[in-house]
C-alpha positions in Angstrom: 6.8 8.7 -12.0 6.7 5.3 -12.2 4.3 3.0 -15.2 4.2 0.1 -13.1 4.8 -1.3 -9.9 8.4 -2.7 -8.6 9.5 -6.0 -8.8 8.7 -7.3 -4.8 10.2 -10.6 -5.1 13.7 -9.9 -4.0 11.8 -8.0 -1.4 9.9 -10.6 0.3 12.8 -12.7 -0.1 14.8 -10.6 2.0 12.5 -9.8 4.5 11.5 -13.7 5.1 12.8 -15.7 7.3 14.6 -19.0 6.0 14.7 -19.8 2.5 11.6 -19.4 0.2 10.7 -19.5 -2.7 7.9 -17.5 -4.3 6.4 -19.0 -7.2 5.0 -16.5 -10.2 1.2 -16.3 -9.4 2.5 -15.6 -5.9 4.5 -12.7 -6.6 1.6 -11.7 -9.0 -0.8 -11.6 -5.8 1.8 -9.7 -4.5 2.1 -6.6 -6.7 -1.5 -6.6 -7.1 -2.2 -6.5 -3.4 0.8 -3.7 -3.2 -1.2 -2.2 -6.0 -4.5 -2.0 -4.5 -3.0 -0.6 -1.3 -1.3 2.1 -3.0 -4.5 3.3 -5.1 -6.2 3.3 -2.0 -3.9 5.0 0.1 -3.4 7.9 -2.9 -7.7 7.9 -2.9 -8.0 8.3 1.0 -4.7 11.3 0.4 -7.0 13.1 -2.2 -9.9 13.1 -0.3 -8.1 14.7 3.0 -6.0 17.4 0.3 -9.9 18.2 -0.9 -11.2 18.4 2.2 -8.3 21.0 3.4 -8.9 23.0 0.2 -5.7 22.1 -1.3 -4.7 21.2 -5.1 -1.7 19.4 -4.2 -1.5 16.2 -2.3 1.6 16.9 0.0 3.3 14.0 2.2 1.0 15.7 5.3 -1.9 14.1 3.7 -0.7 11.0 2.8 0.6 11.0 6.9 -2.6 11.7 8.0 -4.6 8.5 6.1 -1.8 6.4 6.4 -1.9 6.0 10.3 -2.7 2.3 11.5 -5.6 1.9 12.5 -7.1 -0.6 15.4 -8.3 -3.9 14.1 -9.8 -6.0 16.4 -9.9 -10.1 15.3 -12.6 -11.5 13.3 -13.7 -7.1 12.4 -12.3 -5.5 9.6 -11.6 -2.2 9.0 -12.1 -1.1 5.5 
């Protein structure tokens, strides 16, 4: 398992368009955000394993919360 979370600067910079540059409090923001999602996600997955009476979060679960949900402008989904 992994202690912290990857290095996304080579991923953004691959995945943008044109050449960037992404400054260190920027790719900071970056993990953190990626962090945040991730502890939120695995939350939401442990809830849905509880709630199906399991011990083990299994990829199903994570599948299940992970769907996208609708956001309409200006309302956010939380």
């Amino acid at each position: 398992m992994l202690k912290k979370a990857p290095k996304l600067k080579s991923t953004v910079k691959t995945k943008a368009k044109g050449n960037i540059n992404v400054r260190p409090a920027s790719e900071a923001m970056i993990e953190l955000v990626t962090l945040l999602f991730l502890n939120s996600l695995t939350e939401e997955a442990k809830a849905k394993a509880f709630e199906e009476k399991s011990a083990t979060i299994r990829a199903q679960h994570v599948r299940a919360v992970a769907k996208v949900r609708e956001v309409k402008p200006g309302i956010y989904v939380s």
